[in-house]
Backbone as numpy.savetxt, mean C-alpha at the origin, in Angstrom:
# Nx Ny Nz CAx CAy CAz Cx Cy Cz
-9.01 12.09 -2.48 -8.09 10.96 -2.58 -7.01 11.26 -3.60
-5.60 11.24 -3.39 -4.78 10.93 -4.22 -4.54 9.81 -5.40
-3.94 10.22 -6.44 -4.03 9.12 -7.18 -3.16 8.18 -6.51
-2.33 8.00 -5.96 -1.21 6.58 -5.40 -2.68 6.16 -4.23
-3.47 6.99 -3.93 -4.29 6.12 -2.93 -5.32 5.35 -3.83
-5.40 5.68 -5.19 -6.96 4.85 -5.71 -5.84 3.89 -6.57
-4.74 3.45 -6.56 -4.05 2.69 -7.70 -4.03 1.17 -6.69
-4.15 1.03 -5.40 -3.84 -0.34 -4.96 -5.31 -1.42 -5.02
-5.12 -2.61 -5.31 -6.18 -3.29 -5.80 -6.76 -4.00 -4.32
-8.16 -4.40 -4.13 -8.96 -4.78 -3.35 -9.91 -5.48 -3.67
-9.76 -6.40 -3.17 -11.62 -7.30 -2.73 -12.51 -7.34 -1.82
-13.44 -7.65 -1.94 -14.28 -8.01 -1.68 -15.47 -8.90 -1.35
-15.51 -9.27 -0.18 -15.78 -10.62 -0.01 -17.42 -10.62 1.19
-18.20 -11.22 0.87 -19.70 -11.51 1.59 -19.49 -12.82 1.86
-19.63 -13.11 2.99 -19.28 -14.58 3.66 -18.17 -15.06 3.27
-17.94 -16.20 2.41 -16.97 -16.75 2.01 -17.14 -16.63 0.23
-18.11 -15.70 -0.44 -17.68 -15.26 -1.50 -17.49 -14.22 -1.89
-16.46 -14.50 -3.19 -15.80 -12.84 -3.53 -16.76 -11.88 -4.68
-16.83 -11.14 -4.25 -17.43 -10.20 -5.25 -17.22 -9.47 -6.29
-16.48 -8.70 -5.56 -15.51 -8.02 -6.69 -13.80 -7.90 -6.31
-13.12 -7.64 -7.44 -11.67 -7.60 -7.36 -11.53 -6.05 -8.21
-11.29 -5.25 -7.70 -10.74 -4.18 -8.24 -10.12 -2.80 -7.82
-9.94 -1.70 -8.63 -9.41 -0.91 -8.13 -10.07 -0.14 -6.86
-9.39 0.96 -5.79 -10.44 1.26 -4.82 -11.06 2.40 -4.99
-11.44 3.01 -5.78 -12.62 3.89 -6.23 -13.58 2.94 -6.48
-13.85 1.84 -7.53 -14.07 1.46 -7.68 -14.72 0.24 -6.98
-14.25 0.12 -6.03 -14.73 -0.68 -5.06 -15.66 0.04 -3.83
-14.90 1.45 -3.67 -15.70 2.46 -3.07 -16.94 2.47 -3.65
-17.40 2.32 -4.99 -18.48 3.02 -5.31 -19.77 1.98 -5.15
-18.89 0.71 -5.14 -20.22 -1.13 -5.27 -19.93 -1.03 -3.27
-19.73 -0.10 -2.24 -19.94 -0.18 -1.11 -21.29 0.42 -1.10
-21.18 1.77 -1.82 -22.21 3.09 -1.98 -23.23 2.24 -2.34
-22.94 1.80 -3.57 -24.37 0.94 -3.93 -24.72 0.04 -3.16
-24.53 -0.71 -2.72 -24.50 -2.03 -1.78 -25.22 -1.05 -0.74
-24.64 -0.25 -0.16 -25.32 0.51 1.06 -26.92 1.08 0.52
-26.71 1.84 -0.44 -28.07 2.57 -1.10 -29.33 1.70 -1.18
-28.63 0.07 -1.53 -29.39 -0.72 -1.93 -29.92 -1.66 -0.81
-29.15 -1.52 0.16 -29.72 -2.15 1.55 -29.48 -1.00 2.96
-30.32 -0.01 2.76 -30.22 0.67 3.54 -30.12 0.27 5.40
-30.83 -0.49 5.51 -30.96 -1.36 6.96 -29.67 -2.36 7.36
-29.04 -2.43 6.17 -28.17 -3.06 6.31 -28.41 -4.70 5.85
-27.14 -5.39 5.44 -27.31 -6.95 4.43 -27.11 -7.83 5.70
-27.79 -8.57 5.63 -27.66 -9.96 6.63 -26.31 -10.34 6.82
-25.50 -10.59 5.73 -23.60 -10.85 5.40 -23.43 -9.42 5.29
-22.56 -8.79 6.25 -21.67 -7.64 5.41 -20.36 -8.01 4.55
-20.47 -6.98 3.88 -19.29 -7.16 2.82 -17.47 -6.59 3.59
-17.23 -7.68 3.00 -15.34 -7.37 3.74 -14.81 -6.97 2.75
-13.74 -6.37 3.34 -13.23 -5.44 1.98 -11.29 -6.34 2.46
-10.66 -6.74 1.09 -9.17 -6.73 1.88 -8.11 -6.22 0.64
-7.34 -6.17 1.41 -6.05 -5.44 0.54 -5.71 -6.42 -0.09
-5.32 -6.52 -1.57 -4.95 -7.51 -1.89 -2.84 -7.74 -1.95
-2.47 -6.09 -1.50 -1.48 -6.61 -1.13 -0.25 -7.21 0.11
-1.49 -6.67 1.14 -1.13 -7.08 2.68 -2.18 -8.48 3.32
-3.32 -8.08 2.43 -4.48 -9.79 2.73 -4.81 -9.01 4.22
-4.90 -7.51 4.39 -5.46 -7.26 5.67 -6.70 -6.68 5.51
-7.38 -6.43 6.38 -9.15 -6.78 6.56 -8.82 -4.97 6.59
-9.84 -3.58 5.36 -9.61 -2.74 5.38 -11.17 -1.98 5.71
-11.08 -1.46 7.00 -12.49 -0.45 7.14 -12.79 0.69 6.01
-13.55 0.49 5.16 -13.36 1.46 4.64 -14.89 2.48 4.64
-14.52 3.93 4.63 -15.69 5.10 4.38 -16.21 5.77 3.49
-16.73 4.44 2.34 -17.34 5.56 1.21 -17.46 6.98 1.10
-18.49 7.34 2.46 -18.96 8.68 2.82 -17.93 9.42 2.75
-16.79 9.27 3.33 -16.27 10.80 3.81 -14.74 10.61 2.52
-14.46 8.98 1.92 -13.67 9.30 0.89 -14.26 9.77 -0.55
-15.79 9.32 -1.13 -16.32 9.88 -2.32 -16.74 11.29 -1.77
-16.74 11.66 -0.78 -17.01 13.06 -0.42 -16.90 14.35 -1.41
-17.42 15.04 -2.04 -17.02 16.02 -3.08 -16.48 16.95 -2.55
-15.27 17.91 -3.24 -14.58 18.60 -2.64 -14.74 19.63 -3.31
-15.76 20.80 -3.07 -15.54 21.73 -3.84 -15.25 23.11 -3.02
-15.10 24.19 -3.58 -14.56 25.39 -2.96 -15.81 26.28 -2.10
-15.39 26.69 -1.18 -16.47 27.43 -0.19 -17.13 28.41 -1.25
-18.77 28.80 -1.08 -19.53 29.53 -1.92 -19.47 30.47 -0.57
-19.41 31.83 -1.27 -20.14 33.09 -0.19 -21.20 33.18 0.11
-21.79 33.64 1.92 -23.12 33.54 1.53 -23.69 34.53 1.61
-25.24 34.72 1.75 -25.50 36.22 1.92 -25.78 36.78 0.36
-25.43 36.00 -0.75 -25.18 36.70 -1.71 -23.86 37.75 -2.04
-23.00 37.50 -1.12 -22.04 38.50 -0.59 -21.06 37.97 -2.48
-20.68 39.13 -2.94 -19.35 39.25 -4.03 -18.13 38.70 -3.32
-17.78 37.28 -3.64 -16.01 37.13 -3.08 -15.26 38.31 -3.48
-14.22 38.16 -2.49 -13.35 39.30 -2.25 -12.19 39.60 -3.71
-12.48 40.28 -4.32 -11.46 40.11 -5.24 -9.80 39.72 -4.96
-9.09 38.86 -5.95 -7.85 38.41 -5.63 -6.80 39.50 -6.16
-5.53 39.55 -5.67 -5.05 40.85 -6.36 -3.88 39.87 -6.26
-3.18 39.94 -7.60 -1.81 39.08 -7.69 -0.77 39.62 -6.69
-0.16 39.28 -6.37 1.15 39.27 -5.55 2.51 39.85 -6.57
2.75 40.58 -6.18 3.91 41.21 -7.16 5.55 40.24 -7.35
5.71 40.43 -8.76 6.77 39.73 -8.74 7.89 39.84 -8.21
8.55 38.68 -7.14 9.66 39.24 -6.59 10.76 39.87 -7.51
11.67 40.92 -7.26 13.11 41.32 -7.96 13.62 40.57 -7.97
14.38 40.13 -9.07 15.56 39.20 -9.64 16.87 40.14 -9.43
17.87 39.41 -8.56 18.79 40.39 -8.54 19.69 40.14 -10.12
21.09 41.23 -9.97 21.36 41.28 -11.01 22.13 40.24 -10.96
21.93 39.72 -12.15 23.38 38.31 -12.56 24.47 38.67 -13.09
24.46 39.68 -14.09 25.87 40.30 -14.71 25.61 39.65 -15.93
24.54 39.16 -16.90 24.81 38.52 -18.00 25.00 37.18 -17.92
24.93 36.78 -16.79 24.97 34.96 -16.45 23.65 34.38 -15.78
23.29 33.57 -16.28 22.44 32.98 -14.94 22.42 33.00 -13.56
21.40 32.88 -12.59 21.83 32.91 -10.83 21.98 31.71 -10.95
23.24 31.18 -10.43 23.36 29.26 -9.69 22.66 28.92 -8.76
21.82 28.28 -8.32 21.44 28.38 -6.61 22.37 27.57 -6.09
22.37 28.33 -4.47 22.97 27.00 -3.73 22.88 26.21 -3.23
23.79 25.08 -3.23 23.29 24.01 -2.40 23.09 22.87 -2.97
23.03 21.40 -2.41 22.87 20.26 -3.73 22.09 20.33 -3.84
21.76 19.74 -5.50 20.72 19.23 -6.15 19.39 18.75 -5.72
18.20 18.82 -5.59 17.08 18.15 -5.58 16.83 16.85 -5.80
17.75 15.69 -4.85 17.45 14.41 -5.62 16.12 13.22 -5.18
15.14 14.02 -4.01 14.02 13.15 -3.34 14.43 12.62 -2.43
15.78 12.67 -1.59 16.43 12.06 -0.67 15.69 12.28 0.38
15.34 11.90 1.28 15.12 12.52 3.05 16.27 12.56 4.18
16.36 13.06 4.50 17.55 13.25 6.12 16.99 12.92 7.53
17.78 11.90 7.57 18.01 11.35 8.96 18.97 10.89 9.33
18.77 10.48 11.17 19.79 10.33 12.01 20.26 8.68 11.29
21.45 8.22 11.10 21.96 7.12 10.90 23.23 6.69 12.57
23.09 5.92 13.18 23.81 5.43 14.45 24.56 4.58 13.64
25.96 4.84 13.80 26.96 3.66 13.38 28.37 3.86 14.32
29.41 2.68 14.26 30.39 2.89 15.04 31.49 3.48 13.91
32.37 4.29 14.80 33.76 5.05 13.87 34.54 4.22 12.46
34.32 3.01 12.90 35.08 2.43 11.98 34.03 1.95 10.46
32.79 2.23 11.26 31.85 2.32 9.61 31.86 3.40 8.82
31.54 4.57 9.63 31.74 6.28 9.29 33.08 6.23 7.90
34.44 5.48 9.20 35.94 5.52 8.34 35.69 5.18 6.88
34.80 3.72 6.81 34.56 2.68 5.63 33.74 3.41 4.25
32.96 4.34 5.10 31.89 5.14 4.21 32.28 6.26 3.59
33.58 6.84 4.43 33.62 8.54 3.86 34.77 8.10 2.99
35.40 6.98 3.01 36.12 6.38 1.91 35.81 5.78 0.65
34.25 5.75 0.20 33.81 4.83 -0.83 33.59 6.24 -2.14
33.36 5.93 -3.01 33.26 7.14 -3.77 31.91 7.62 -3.74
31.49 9.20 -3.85 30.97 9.47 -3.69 30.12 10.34 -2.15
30.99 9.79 -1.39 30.79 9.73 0.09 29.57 8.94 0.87
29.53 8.90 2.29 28.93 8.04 2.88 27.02 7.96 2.50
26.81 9.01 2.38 25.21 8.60 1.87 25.13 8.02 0.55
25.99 8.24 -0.61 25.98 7.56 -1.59 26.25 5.74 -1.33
27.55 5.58 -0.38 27.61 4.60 -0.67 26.56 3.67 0.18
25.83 3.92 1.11 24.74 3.84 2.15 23.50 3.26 1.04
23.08 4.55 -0.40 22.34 3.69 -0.76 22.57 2.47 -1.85
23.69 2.63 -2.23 24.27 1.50 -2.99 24.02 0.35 -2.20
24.61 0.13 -0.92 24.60 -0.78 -0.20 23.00 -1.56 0.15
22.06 -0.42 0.02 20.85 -0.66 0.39 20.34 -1.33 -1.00
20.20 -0.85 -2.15 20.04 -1.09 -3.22 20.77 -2.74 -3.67
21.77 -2.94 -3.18 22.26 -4.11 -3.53 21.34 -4.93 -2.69
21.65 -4.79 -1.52 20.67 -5.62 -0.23 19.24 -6.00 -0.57
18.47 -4.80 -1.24 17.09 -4.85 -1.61 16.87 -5.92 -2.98
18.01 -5.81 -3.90 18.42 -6.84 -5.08 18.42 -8.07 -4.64
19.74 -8.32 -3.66 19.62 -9.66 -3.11 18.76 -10.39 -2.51
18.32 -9.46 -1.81 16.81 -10.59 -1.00 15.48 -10.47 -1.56
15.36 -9.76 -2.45 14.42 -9.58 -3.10 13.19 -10.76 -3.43
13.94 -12.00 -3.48 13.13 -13.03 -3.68 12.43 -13.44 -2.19
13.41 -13.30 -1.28 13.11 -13.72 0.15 12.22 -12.54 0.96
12.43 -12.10 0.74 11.36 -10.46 1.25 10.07 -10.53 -0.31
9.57 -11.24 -1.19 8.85 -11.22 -1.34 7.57 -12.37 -0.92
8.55 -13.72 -0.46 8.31 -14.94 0.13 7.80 -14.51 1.69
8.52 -13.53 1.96 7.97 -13.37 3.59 6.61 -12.15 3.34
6.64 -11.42 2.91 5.27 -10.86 2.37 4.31 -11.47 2.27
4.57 -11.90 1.02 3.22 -13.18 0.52 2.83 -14.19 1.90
3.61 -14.29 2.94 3.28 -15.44 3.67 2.45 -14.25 4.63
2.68 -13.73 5.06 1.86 -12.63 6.24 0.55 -11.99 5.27
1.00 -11.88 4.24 -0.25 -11.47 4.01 -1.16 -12.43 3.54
-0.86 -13.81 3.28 -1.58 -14.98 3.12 -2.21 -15.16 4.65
-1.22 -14.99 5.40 -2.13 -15.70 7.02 -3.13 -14.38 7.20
-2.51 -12.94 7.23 -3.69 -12.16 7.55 -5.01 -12.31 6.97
-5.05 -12.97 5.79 -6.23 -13.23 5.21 -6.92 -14.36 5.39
-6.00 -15.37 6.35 -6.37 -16.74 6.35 -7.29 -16.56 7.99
-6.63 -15.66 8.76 -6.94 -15.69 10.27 -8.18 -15.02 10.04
-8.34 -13.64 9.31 -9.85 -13.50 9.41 -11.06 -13.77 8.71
-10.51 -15.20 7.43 -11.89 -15.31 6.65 -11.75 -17.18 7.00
-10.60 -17.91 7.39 -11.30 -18.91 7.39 -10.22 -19.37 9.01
-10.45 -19.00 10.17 -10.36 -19.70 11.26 -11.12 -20.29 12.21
-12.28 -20.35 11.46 -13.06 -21.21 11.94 -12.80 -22.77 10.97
-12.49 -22.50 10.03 -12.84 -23.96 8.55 -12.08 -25.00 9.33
-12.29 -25.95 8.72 -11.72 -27.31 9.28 -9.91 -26.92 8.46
-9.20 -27.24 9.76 -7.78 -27.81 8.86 -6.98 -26.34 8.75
-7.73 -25.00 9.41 -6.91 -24.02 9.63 -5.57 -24.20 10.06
-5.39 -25.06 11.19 -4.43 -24.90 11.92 -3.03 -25.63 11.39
-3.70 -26.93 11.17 -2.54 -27.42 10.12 -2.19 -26.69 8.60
-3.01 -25.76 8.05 -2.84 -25.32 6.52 -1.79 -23.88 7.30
-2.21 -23.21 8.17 -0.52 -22.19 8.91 0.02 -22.44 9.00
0.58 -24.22 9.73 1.64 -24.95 10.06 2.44 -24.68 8.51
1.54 -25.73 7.49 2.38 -25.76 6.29 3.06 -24.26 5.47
1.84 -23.21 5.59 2.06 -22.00 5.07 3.14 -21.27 5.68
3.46 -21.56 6.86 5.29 -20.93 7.30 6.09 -21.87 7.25
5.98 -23.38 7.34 6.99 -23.95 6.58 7.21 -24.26 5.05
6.21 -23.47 4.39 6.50 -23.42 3.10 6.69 -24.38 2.27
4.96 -25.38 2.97 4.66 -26.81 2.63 4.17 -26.48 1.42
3.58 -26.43 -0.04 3.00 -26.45 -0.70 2.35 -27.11 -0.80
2.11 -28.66 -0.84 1.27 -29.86 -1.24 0.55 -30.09 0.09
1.18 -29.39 1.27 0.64 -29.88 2.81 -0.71 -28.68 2.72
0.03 -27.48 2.77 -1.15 -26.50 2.05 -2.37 -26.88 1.30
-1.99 -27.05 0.11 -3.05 -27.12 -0.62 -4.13 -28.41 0.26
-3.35 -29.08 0.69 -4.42 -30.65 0.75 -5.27 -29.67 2.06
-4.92 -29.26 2.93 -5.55 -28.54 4.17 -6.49 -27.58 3.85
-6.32 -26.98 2.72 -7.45 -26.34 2.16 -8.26 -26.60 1.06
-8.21 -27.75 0.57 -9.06 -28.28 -0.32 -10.30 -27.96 -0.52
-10.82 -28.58 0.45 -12.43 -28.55 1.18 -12.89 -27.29 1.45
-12.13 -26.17 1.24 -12.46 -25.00 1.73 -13.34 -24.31 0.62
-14.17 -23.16 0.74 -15.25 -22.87 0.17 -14.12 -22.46 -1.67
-14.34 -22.37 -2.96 -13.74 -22.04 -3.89 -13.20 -20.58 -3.90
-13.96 -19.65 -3.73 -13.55 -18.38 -3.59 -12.17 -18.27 -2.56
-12.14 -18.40 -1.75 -11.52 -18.83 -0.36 -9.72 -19.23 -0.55
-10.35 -20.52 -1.94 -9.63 -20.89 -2.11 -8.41 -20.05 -2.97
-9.32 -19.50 -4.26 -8.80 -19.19 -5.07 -8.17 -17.74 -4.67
-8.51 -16.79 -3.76 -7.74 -15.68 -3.12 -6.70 -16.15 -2.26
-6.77 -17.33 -1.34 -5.37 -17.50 -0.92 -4.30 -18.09 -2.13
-4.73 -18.66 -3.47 -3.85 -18.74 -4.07 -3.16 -17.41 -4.72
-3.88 -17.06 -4.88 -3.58 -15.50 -5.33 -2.52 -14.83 -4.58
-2.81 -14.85 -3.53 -1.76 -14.35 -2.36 -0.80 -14.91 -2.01
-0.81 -16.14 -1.90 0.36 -16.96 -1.69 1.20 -17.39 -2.51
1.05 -16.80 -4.33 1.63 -17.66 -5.34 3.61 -16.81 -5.56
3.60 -15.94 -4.74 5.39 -16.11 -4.78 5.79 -16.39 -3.55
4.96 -17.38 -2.89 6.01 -18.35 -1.80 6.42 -19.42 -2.46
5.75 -19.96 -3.41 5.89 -21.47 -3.77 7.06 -21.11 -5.16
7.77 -21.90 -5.14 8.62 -22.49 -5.87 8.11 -22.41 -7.36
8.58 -22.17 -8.65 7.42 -21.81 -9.90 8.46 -23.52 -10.68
């Protein structure tokens, strides 16, 4: 596992209570146990969800705590000795450094962009030229809606979590109604009654739709 793969946070949930909230190694490892400890398997299985999409995540202890170590020879056989690779020739510089060519290394990726002539015109005119001003433009865009693209997040990943832990509960249907019209008080009253855990993870998830 990469580290950007063990940094996103997860729960864990047995019926309608939560177990644990934490990182996913860490959550990997109370599966292991949980499994070790009920080998036949638990009457409730345990759900695992993302806590930043609220989507329901299969996950494989086994084959992600998997140890990764380097092939042993067998036979008793001596690995093959390694023999360094010779250093390539540096040609001559003349007393200067070699420049390389070509731009800079900036993490960019390349792709096809479809636009009409008169955007191309708009772009190879801005400073910098058209991919610069492309991500300016994006960067501003991502600034501006920033509040509204985090409101539409929080709401999908509030329902993904709502459709598979409580669509059976009383008052589902009206507490979605309110949760895409971005009822707050209609919300909350529709889920009141709902088990505490339940409760307290859809607040969790849903707390940058609402208004502070």
């Amino acid at each position: 596992m990469t580290t950007e793969t063990l940094t996103g946070r997860l729960t864990i949930f047995q019926g309608h209570q939560r177990l644990l909230q934490a990182d996913r190694l860490t959550v990997l490892r109370y599966l292991q146990n949980h499994d070790e400890l009920h080998p036949g398997g638990s009457p409730t299985p345990l759900w695992v969800f993302d806590d930043l999409s609220g989507l329901r995540l299969d996950l494989n202890w086994r084959s992600e705590l998997a140890p990764t170590s380097p092939p042993t020879p067998s036979d008793g056989a001596e690995p093959a000795p390694v023999t360094p690779a010779a250093a390539p020739m540096e040609p001559a510089s003349h007393g200067r450094a070699a420049r390389a060519v070509g731009r800079p290394k900036l993490g960019v990726v390349s792709r096809e962009v479809t636009l009409l002539p008169r955007h191309w015109e708009w772009l190879n005119r801005q400073p910098g030229g058209a991919s610069a001003a492309l991500r300016r433009l994006i960067d501003d865009a991502r600034n501006a809606h920033a509040e509204k693209d985090s409101q539409r997040a929080a709401t999908e990943a509030t329902y993904q979590f709502m459709q598979a832990m409580a669509g059976d509960l009383p008052g589902f249907d009206e507490a979605c109604r309110a949760l895409f019209a971005h009822k707050q008080s209609a919300f909350l009253l529709q889920t009141q009654a709902w088990p505490d855990d339940v409760q307290a993870y859809l607040h969790q998830l849903s707390r940058p739709i609402w208004p502070v």
